[in-house]
C-alpha positions, 0 to 999 in steps of 0.5 A, a space after each residue: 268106165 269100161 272100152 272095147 277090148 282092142 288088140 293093136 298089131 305093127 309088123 311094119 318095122 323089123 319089130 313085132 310089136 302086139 298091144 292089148 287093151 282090157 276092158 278095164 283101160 289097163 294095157 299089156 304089150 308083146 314085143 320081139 326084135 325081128 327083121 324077118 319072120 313075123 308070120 311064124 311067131 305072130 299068134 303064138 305070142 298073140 296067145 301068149 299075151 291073152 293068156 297072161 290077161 285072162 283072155 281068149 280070141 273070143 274077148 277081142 272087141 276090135 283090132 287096130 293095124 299100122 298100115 305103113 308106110 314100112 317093109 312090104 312084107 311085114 304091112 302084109 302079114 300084120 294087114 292079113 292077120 288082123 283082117 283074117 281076125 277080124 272076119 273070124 270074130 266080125 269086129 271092126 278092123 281099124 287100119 292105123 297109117 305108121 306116121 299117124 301111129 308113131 305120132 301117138 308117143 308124143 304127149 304135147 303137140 304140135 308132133 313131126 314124123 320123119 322117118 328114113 325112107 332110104 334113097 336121101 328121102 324121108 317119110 315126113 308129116 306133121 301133127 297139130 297134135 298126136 294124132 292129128 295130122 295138119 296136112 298128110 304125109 309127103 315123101 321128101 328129101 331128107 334135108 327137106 324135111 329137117 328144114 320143114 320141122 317147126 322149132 316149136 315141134 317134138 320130132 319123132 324119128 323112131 320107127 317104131 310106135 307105142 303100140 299101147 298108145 295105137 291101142 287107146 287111140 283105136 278103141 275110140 276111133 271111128 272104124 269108117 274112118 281108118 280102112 285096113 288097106 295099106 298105105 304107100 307114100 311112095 310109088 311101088 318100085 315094081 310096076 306092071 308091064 304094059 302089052 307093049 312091053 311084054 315079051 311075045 313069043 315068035 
């Protein structure tokens, strides 16, 4: 039984993560450890992950993204290198919210995400099992959302998801279903400026 070959691309954390599943269902991951500088390394060690398996941009079939919430920046790079990609090769892309992904490392349910949002809040949702969420993501009170984890529950705290996991789930995923735009739990912290606040020169 072959699958669509499916890269998986996160830069959401200060981890560049790249997973790659074959046709043949066998999986392959590149990861790096870095805060800041994604775009620079992304499509060398993109290509580098290919080369090991045997295979070029041309075999990629779709392509699957995290969509946040997470750094601003690095939901940009990995959000416009897969949509560039995926214009490129016009082949479905697949946007993956972050705590839909991470939920994905869980092997039995129900699954809680609760991810540090700074501020004493957390990114927090709950999953009837990896992948299906109960209810959306809500941003609370860290305090709050520790008290909301079900005691039946596996907890996930870890920012970073299994991204050979986020590669399986996204080959069989309806691309309708998940649009590559980002996802922001959280209102941006900068907001545009009505007219009435904008500076008029005399």
């Amino acid at each position: 039984m072959t699958c669509p070959t499916t890269l998986a691309i996160d830069t959401a954390a200060p981890r560049l993560q790249l997973g790659l599943l074959r046709a043949d269902g066998v999986t392959d991951v590149e990861l790096v450890d870095i805060a800041k500088g994604h775009a620079e390394i992304l499509f060398g060690r993109l290509d580098a992950l290919l080369r090991r398996n045997g295979l070029g941009h041309g075999d990629i079939e779709r392509i699957a993204v995290t969509t946040g919430p997470g750094s601003f920046t690095g939901l940009r790079i990995g959000l416009s290198a897969a949509r560039g990609l995926g214009v490129a090769r016009n082949i479905p892309v697949l946007g993956i919210p972050s705590l839909l992904a991470l939920s994905l490392s869980a092997t039995t349910g129900p699954v809680a995400v609760l991810l540090d949002a700074r501020r004493g809040e957390a990114y927090f949702e709950l999953f009837d099992t990896a992948g299906v969420s109960r209810d959306g993501p809500r941003l609370l009170p860290t305090e709050q959302a520790r008290a909301a984890v079900p005691h039946d529950a596996v907890l996930i705290e870890s920012p970073f998801v299994d991204i050979a996991a986020m590669a399986r789930f996204a080959s069989a995923a309806d691309p309708s279903a998940f649009p590559p735009r980002a996802s922001y739990v959280r209102d941006a912290d900068a907001k545009p400026q009505d007219a009435a606040r904008i500076p008029r020169r005399a």
